[in-house]
DRENLUMKOL-263112 format. One line per field, with one value per residue (C-alpha): residue in one letter; x, y, z. Coordinates in Angstrom, 3 decimals. Layout:
residuo A ...
c1 X ...
c2 Y ...
c3 Z ...
# end
This chain:
residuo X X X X X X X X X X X X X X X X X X X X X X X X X X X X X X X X X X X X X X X X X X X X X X X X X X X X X X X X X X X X X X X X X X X X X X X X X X X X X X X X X X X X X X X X X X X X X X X X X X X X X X X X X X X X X X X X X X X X X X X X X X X X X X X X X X X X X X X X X X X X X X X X X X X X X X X X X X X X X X X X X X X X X X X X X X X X X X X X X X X X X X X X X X X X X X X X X X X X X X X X X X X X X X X X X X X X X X X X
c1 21.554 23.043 21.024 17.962 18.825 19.374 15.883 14.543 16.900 15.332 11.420 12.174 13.914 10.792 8.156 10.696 10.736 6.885 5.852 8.166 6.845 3.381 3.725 5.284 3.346 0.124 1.253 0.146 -0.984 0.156 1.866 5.790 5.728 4.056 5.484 5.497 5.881 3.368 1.195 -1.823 -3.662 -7.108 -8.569 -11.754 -15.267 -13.439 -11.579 -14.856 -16.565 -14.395 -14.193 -17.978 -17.534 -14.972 -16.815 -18.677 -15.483 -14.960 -11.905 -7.899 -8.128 -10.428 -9.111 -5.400 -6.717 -8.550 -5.070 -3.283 -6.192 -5.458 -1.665 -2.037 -4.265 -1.433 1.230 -1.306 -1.562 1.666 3.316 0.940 1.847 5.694 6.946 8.973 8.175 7.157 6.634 5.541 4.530 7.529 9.539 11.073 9.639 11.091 8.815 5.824 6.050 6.372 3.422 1.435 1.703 1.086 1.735 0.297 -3.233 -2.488 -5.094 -5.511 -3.038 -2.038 -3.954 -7.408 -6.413 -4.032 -3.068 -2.682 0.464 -0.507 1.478 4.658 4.898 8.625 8.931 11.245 13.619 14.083 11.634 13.406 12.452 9.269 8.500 7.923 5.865 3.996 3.674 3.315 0.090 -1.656 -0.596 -2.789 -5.598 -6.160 -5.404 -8.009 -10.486 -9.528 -9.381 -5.789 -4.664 -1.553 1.354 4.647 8.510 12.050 13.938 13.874 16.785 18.253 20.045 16.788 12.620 9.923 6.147 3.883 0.657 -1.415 -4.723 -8.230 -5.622 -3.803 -0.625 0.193 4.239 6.010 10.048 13.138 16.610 18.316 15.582 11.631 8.736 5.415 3.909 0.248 -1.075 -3.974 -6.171 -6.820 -9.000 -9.804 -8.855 -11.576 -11.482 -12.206 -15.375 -16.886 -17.218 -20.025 -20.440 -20.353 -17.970 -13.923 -12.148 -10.399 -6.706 -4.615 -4.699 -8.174 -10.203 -13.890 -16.925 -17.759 -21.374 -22.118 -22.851 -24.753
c2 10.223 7.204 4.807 6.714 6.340 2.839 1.921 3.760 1.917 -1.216 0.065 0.974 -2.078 -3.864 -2.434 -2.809 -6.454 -6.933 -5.757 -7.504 -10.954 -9.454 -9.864 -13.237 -14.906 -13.534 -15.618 -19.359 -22.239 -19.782 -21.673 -20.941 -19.485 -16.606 -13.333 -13.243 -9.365 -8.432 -6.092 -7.060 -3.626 -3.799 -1.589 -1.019 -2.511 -4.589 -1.765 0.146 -2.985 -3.381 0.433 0.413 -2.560 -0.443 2.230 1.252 0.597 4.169 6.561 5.797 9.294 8.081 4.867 6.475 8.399 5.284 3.420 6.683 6.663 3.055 3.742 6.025 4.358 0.715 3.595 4.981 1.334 0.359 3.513 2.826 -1.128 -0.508 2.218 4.271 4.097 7.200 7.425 10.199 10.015 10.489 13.392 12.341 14.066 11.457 8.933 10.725 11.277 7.345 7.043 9.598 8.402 4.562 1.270 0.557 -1.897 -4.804 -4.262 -0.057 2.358 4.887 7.705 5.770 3.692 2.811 0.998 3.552 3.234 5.118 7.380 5.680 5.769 5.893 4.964 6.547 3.679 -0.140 -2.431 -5.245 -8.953 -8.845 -5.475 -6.502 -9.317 -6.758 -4.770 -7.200 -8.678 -5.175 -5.280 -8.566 -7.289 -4.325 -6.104 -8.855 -5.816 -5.556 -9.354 -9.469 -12.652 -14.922 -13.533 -14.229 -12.749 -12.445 -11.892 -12.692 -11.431 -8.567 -6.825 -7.136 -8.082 -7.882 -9.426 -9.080 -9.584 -9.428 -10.678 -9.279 -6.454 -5.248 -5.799 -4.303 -4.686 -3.708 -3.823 -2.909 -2.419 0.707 1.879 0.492 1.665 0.459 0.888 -0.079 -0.893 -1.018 -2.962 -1.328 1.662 4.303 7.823 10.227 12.114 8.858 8.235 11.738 10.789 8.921 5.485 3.457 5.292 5.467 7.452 10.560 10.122 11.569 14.124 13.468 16.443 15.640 17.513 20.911 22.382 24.764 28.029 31.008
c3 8.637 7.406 9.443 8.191 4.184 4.892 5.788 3.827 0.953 2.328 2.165 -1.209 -2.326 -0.699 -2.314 -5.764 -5.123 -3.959 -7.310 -9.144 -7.219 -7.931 -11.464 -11.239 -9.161 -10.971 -13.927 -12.334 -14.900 -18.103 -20.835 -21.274 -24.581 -22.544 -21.514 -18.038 -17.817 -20.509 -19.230 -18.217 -18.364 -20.215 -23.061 -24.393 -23.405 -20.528 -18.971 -18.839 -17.342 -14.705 -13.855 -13.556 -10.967 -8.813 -8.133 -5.473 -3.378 -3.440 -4.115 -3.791 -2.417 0.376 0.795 1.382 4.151 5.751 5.733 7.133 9.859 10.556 11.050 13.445 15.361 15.206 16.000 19.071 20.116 20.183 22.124 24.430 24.859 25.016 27.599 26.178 22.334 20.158 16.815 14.034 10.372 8.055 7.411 4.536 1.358 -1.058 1.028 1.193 -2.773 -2.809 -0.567 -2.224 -5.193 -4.387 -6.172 -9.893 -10.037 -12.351 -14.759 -15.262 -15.361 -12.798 -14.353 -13.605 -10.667 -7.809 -4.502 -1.752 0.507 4.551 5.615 7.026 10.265 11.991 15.549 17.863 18.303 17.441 19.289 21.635 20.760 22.980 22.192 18.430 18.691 20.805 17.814 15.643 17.398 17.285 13.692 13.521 14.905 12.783 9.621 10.273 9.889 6.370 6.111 5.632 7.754 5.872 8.163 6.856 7.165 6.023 9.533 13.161 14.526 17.102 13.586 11.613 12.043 9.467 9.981 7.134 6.704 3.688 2.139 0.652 -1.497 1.471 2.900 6.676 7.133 10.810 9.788 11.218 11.373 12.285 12.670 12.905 10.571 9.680 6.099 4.437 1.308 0.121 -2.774 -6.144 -6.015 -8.958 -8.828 -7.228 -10.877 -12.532 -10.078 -10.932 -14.585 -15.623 -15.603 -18.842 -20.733 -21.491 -19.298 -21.543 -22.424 -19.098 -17.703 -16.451 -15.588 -14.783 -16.554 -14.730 -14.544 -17.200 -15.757 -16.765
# end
């Protein structure tokens, strides 16, 4: 459907444009003869020094699946606060590659680490004026739990709402226009296949493939 392509233009032009700011706005007090899009990606003794200090947060595999639990339980929430609401994780398979796949960590590339994106979660139909700030307040509360608190949005009106939410490496956004959907992202976590080799050492050149168990 049109309607559909058009949000989903929108939630891709969004998460376009957040990492673009991302890398702007990472670039505070830098002199101006510096590029302001050079990567920032680390090599040698300092990536492996700040791999080492990731791994106790765990996997992005693990971490994508806590988000994707915390949608559903927002999207549970919120049906059951506004009469007449429904809502189901996407259909769309060029969003759930997007989501799958995730957004890239500032300092390691995509092969060793990532920001999970939830599974998105479309609702059944737009959400009147008191309806989203409804939804928006349950959004509050269950990003507090991952200490994600400085609210802020683009739009307020009947055509078109946003209110996002984002701190501690995660950002929780409810938006809508033809149609309403609510996507999460998560902080920087390393790949599950990066966590199973050991500590202390480079990762190999991609693809990745962890050390098996010599058998007999």
């Amino acid at each position: 459907m049109v309607t559909a392509q058009r949000v989903w233009a929108k939630r891709g032009q969004r998460i376009a444009l957040t990492a673009l700011l991302s890398s702007s706005l990472l670039i505070g007090g830098c002199s101006l003869n510096e590029n302001p899009y050079e990567s920032k990606t680390v090599k040698g003794d300092e990536q492996v020094q700040l791999i080492d200090s990731m791994r106790n947060k765990g996997s992005y595999e693990d971490a994508r699946q806590r988000l994707t639990n915390t949608a559903r339980v927002i999207a549970d929430r919120i049906v059951a606060a506004v009469p007449g609401q429904t809502w189901q994780f996407t259909q769309d398979p060029n969003v759930q590659n997007v989501n799958a796949n995730g957004l890239p960590c500032e300092q390691l590339t995509g092969d060793i680490a990532g920001r999970p994106i939830s599974d998105s979660v479309d609702f059944g139909r737009p959400f009147a004026a008191d309806e989203f700030s409804k939804a928006a307040d349950i959004v509050r509360q269950e990003a507090a739990q991952y200490g994600a608190t400085e609210e802020s949005c683009l739009f307020n009106e009947d055509s078109k709402r946003d209110f996002n939410i984002q701190g501690n490496g995660y950002e929780f956004e409810l938006m809508q226009s033809k149609a309403a959907i609510l996507d999460i992202t998560g902080d920087c976590f390393l790949m599950q296949s990066v966590l199973d080799l050991p500590a202390g050492q480079l990762p190999p050149e991609p693809p990745i493939v962890p050390p098996t168990t010599p058998t007999r």
